[in-house]
Each structure stands twice: as C-alpha cells, then as structure tokens.
C-alpha positions in Angstrom: -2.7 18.6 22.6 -6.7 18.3 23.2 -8.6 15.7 23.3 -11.4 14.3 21.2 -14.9 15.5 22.5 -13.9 18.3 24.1 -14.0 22.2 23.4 -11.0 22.6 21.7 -11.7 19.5 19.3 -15.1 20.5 18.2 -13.8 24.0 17.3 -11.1 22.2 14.9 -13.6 19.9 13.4 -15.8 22.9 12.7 -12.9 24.8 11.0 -12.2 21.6 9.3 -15.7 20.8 8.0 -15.3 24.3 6.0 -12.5 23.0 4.0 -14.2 20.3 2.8 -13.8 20.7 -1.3 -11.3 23.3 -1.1 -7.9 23.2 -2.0 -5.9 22.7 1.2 -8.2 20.2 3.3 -5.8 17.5 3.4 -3.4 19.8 4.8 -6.1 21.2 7.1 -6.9 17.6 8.2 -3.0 16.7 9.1 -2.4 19.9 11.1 -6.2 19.0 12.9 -5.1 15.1 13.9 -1.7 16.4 15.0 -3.8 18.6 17.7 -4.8 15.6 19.2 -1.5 12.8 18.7 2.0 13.0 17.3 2.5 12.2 13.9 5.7 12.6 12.0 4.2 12.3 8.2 1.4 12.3 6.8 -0.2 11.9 2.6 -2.7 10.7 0.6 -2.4 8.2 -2.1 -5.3 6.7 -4.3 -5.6 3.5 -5.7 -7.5 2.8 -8.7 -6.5 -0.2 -10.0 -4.7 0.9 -13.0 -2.4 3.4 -10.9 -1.4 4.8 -7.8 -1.3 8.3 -7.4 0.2 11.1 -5.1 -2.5 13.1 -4.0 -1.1 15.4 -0.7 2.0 14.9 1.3 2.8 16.9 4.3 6.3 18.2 5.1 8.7 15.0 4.2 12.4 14.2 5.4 14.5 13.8 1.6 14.9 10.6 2.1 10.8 9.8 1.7 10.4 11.9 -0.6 12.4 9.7 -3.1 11.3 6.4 -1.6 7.7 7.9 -2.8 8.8 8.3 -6.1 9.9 4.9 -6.3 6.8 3.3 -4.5 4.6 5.5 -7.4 6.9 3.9 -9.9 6.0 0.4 -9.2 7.6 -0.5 -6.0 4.0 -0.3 -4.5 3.1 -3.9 -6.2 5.0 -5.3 -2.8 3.4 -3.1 -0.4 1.3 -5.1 1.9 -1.1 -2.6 1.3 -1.8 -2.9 -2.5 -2.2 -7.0 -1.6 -4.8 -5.7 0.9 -6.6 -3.5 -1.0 -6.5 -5.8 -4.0 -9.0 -7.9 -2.0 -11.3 -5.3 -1.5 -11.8 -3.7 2.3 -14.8 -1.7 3.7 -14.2 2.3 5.3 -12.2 2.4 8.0 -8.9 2.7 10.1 -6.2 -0.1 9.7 -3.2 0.0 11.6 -0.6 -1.2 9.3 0.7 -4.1 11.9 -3.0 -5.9 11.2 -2.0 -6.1 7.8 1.5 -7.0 7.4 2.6 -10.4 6.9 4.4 -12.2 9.5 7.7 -11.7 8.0 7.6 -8.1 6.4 10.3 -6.9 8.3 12.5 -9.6 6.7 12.0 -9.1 3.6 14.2 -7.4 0.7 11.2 -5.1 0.7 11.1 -3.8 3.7 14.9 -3.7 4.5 15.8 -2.1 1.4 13.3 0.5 0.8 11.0 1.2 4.1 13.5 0.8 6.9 15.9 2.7 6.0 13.3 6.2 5.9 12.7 4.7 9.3 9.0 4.1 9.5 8.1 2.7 12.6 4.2 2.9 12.8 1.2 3.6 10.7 -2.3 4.1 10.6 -4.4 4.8 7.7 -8.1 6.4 7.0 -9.1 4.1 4.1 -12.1 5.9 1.9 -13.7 2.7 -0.6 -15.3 4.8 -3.3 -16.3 1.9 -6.2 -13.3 -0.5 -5.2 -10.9 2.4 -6.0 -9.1 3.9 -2.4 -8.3 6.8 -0.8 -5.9 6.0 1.7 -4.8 9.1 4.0 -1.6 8.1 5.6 -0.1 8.8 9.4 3.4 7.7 9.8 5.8 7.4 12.7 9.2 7.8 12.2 10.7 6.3 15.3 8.7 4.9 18.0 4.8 3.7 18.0 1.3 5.3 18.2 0.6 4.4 22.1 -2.9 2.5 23.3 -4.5 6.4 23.9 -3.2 7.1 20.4 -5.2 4.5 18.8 -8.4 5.1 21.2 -9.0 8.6 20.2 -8.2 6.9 16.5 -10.7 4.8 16.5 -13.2 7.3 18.2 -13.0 9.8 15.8 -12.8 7.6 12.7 -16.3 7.8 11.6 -16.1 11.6 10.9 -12.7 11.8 9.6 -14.0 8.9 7.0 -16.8 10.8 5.9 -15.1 14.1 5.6 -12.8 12.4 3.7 -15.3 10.9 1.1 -17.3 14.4 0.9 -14.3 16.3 0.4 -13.4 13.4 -2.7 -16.8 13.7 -4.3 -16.4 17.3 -4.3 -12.9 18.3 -5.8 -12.3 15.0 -7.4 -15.9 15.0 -8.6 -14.9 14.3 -12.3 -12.7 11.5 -11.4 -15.4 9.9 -8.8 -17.6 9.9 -11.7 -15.5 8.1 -14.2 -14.9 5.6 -11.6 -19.1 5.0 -11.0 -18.5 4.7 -14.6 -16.5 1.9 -15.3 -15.7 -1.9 -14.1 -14.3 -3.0 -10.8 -10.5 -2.3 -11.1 -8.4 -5.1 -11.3 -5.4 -4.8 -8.9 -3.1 -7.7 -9.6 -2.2 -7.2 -13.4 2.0 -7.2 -12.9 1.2 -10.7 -10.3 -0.9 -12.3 -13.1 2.4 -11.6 -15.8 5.3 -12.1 -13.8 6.4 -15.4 -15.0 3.7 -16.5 -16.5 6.0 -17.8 -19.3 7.9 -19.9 -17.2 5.6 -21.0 -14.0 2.5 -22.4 -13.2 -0.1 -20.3 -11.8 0.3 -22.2 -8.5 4.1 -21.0 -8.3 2.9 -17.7 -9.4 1.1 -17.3 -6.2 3.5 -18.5 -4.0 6.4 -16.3 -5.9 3.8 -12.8 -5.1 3.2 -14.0 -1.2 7.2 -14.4 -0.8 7.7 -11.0 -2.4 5.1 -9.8 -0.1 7.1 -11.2 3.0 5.0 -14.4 4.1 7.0 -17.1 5.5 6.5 -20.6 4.7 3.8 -21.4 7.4 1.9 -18.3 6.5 2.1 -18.8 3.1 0.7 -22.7 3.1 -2.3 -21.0 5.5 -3.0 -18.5 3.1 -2.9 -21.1 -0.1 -3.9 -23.8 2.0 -1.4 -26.2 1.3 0.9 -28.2 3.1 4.8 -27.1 4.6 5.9 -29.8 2.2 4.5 -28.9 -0.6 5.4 -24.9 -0.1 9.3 -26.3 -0.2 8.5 -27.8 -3.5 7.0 -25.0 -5.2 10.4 -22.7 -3.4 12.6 -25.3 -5.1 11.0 -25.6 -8.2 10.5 -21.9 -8.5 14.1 -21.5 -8.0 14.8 -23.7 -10.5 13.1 -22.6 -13.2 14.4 -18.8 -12.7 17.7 -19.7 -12.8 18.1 -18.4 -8.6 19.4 -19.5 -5.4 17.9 -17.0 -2.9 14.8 -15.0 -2.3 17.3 -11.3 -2.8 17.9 -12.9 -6.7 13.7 -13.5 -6.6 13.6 -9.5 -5.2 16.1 -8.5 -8.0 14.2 -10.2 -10.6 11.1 -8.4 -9.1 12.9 -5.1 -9.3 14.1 -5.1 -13.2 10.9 -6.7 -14.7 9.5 -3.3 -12.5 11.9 -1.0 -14.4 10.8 -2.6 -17.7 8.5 -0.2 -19.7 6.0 -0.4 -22.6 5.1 -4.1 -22.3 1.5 -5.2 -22.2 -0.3 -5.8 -19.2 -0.7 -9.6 -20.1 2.8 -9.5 -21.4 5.7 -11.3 -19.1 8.5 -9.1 -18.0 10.8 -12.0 -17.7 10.4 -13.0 -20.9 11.2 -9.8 -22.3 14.2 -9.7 -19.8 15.2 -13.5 -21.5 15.4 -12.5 -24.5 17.1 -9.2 -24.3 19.6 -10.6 -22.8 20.0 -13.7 -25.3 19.8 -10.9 -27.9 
C-alpha cells in the first residue's frame, strides 16, 4: 500500500492523469485507489433520469453480477441512492451509511437482494454533470473501510472528482452534450405511478419511503407528520391494496417492476387489477 502525498502516489496519479479519455481509465482508476486501501468491487453506474446504466465494473463475484442485472432492470427505484440522487446532490464522496435510512437493513430490499452478495461498506465518487450522475462505486464485501480509509478518501477526493468529470466530457462527450441539451431529468416517474389509481398522493409518499426502508419515526420526520397519523396512512394503505404486511407491499413493488410497455404516467397496479380480473 502507499499513501496519499507521497512518492509512490503522485507517480500513480500521473499515470492515471494520461488515461483520462481513453478506453480503460475506469479500470486504471480502481487498480490506482486499491494502491492506497482495500476494496473488494468496484463500477460505474450513471443516472440520467430516464435510466440507469452500466458503465465499468471491475472483476465481480457471480453472485453481483446478476444482482446488477436486476438493480439495471428496475430494482434500483429502491436504492437509497436513486432517492438520494433524485433530490439532487453537489460533487463529492458519500459514504453509503450517511445516506441510508434508519431501517435499510430491515427491509425486504436489502435482505433479499443486497445482503445476500454480502456488501458490507461503500463509498462513492459522485460526478453531477446537469442533474445527471456518475456515480463510481467502492464496495466492501465483508468488513468496513476503517477511520484511515475514509481520511485518505476524503483527501484525495477533489482530484479523483475532477478526473472523473474530464475523463466523462471527453469519451462520453456526445452524451454530456445531449444532456446540456435537454431539461432537468425527472427521477421519480415509477413513485409518481405506483398507485396512483388507488391512493392519495399523501399515501403514495409514505408507500415509496417504506419501500425505501424508513421506519415510522423517520418517515413522519421526513413528511413531517405525526406517529399517529403515519399508522393511519399504513392502515389505510393496507387496506386499499388488498395487504397485510410490508413483504406483500415489496411483492407488489416487485411485479408492477417486471411489468413492461406501460406509460410512464400509467399505474402498474392497475394494469396488474385488471389482468388478473381478466
């Protein structure tokens, strides 16, 4: 390992800074940050809005790989990250545990999808390039980034940002530009449809932050609204979808998800109701 600011680093950043626009400077960049801490994985994924999309992933147990092709196929709409991103976030470094709710690791999420690939700690170089993201992922898979991990992190951040951003403008030039081009993306289109026919936009809100693994206290912060009232909006939510527990909420999640073709304004579970009275 060597450490930021010395020698040995400057040499790798300089060997780095010539790969910026080429073909292989994401992979460039992983091998680079794993000189100076341990990472287990490592990827890119950009945000636009409209879509997410794989950019670079290092080298990937099995297992990832196909939780990646699920998370590209819509699973990402419950990643605490899309919810972040949706509200628009500056340049930076984010470690993943100052951005998950308070109950992510209890919800059908989390246990049915992330822990089981075993991720254990993340940090991610976030690039804003017109509200659209370029998120370049570190991963633990067992274990967590230690205090001296996240100091040479946060030292170095500035430069790996940049690179980042010059290295997008350069081989993603014709997709930066369409991006300059166009409106601020909207992030939240399956949120705003899911249920629409059936619950008010109030219970809407509090369906996506239970999805998103917020308990009850965090989730009448984050609407401002009383305990009481958040048991209301459970009950009547549950209700009106026909459910008893927050795994047949996730399930209901999970098919409108697998339904295809609809319009973006369009609501899954209406489409679901009446295939199935068809």
């Amino acid at each position: 390992m060597v450490r930021p600011h010395s020698k040995g680093w400057y040499a790798s950043l300089a060997r780095l800074t010539r790969e910026v626009g080429k073909a292989h400077f994401f992979e460039f960049l992983s091998s680079t940050l794993s000189q100076i801490i341990h990472i287990d994985c490592t990827g890119v994924i950009f945000y636009d809005g409209n879509k997410v999309t794989n950019v670079f992933e290092g080298k990937l147990p099995k297992e990832y790989s196909r939780y990646l092709d699920r998370y590209l196929d819509g699973m990402y709409l419950l990643d605490p990250h899309y919810s972040f991103l949706s509200n628009g976030v500056e340049t930076g470094l984010y470690h993943f545990k100052d951005i998950e709710p308070d109950c992510f690791h209890e919800s059908k999420y989390y246990k049915s999808f992330v822990k089981p690939i075993g991720i254990t700690d993340e940090y991610d170089f976030i690039v804003n390039i017109n509200n659209c993201y370029v998120d370049f992922y570190l991963n633990k898979l067992g274990g967590h980034f230690s205090q001296q991990d996240k100091a040479d992190l946060i030292a170095i951040s500035p430069m790996i940002t940049q690179l980042i951003e010059a290295h997008w403008e350069q081989e993603y030039q014709q997709a930066s530009e369409s991006v300059s081009n166009t409106k601020p993306p909207h992030y939240n289109s399956f949120f705003d449809a899911f249920g629409k026919s059936i619950l008010t936009k109030r219970e809407q809100e509090v369906v996506k932050c239970i999805l998103h693994g917020h308990s009850s206290k965090s989730l009448a912060s984050k609407l401002n609204i009383s305990l009481s009232t958040v048991k209301i909006h459970r009950k009547n939510i549950y209700q009106k979808l026909d459910i008893a527990t927050q795994s047949e909420l996730f399930s209901l999640c999970i098919q409108s998800l697998s339904v295809k073709g609809l319009d973006v304004n369009d609501d899954p579970l209406q489409y679901l109701s009446n295939k199935q009275a068809s």
